[in-house]
C-alpha positions as CSV (number, residue, x, y, z in Angstrom):
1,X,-14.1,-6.3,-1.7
2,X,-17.1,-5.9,-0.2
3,X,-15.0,-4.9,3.1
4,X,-13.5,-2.3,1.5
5,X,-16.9,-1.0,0.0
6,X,-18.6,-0.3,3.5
7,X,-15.5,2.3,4.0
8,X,-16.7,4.0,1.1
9,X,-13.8,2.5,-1.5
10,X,-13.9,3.8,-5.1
11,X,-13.0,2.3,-8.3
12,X,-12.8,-1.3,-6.7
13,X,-11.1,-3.6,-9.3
14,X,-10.3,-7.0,-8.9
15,X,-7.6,-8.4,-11.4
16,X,-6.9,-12.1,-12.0
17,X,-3.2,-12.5,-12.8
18,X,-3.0,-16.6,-12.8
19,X,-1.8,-16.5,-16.4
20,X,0.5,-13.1,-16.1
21,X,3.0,-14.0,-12.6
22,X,3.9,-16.3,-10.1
23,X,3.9,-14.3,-6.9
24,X,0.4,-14.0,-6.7
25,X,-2.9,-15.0,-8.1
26,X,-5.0,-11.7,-7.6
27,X,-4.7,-7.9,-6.9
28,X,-7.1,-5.9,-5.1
29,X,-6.9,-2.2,-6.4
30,X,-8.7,0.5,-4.7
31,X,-8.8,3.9,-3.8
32,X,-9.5,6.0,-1.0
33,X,-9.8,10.1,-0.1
34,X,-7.7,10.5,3.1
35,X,-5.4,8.9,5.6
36,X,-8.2,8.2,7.6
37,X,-10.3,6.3,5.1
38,X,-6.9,4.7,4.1
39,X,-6.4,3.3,7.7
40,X,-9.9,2.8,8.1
41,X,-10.4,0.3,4.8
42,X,-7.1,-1.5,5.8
43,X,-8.6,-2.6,9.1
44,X,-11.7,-3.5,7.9
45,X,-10.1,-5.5,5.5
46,X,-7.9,-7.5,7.8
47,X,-10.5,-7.9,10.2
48,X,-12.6,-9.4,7.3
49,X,-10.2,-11.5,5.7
50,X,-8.7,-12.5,9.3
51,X,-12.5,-13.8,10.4
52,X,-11.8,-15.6,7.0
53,X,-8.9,-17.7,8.3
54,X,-6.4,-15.6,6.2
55,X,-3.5,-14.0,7.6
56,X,-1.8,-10.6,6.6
57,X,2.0,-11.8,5.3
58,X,2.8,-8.5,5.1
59,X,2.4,-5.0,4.8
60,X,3.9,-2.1,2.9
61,X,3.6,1.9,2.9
62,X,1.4,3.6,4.9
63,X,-1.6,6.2,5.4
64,X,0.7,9.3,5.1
65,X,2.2,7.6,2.0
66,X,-1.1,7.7,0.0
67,X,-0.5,4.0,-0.6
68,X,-0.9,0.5,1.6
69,X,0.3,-3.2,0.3
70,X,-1.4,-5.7,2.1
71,X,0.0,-8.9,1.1
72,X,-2.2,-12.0,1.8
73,X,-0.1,-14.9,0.0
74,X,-2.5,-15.6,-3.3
75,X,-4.2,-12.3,-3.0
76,X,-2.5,-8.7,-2.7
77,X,-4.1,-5.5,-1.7
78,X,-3.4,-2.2,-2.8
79,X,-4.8,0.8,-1.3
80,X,-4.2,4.2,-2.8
81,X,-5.6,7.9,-2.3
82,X,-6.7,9.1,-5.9
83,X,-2.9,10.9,-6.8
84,X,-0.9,8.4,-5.9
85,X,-3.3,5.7,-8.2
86,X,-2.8,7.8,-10.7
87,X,1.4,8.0,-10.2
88,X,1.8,4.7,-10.1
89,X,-0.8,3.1,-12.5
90,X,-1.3,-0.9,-11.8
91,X,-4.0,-1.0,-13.5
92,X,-2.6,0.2,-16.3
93,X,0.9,-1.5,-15.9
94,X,-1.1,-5.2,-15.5
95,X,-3.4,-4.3,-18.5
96,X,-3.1,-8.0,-19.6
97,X,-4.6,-8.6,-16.3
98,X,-8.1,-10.5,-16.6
99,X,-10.5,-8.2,-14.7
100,X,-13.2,-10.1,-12.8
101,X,-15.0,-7.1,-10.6
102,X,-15.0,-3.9,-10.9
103,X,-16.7,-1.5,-8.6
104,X,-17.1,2.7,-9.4
């Protein structure tokens, strides 16, 4: 998270979803202004997390698509610009979700 915060990230939420699924233990939900910031929060993230000995699984989406999956086994990242957040609505969708961090 803290990756994603020196690209200038907003609304930074960290959800645990241990009790809620089985495909993965965390989501990372975040948002971003532009394609650039998009791209540039993605990369700073796998270069973090990659230093960390954890390895991207895979990827959905893109910059141009307002929205980036970045699936890390336990944890997956979700990168959106503002619009697109608002379409889709995770955090409301995983409401049951226990947040442990959120950043504004």
């Amino acid at each position: 998270m803290a990756a994603a915060s020196e690209k200038q990230a907003s609304d930074i939420v960290l959800l645990d979803l241990r009790s809620l699924c089985s495909f993965a233990d965390y989501f990372v939900i975040l948002s971003g202004e532009s394609e650039r910031q998009l791209e540039a929060i993605r990369d700073e993230i796998d270069k973090t997390l990659e230093e960390d000995g954890q390895r991207l699984l895979h990827q959905e989406g893109g910059p141009a698509s307002g929205w980036l999956l970045l699936d890390y086994g336990e944890v997956i990242v979700h990168i959106f610009t503002s619009p697109q957040r608002e379409y889709y609505q995770l955090d409301r969708l995983w409401s049951q979700a226990t947040p442990l961090v959120r950043i504004q």
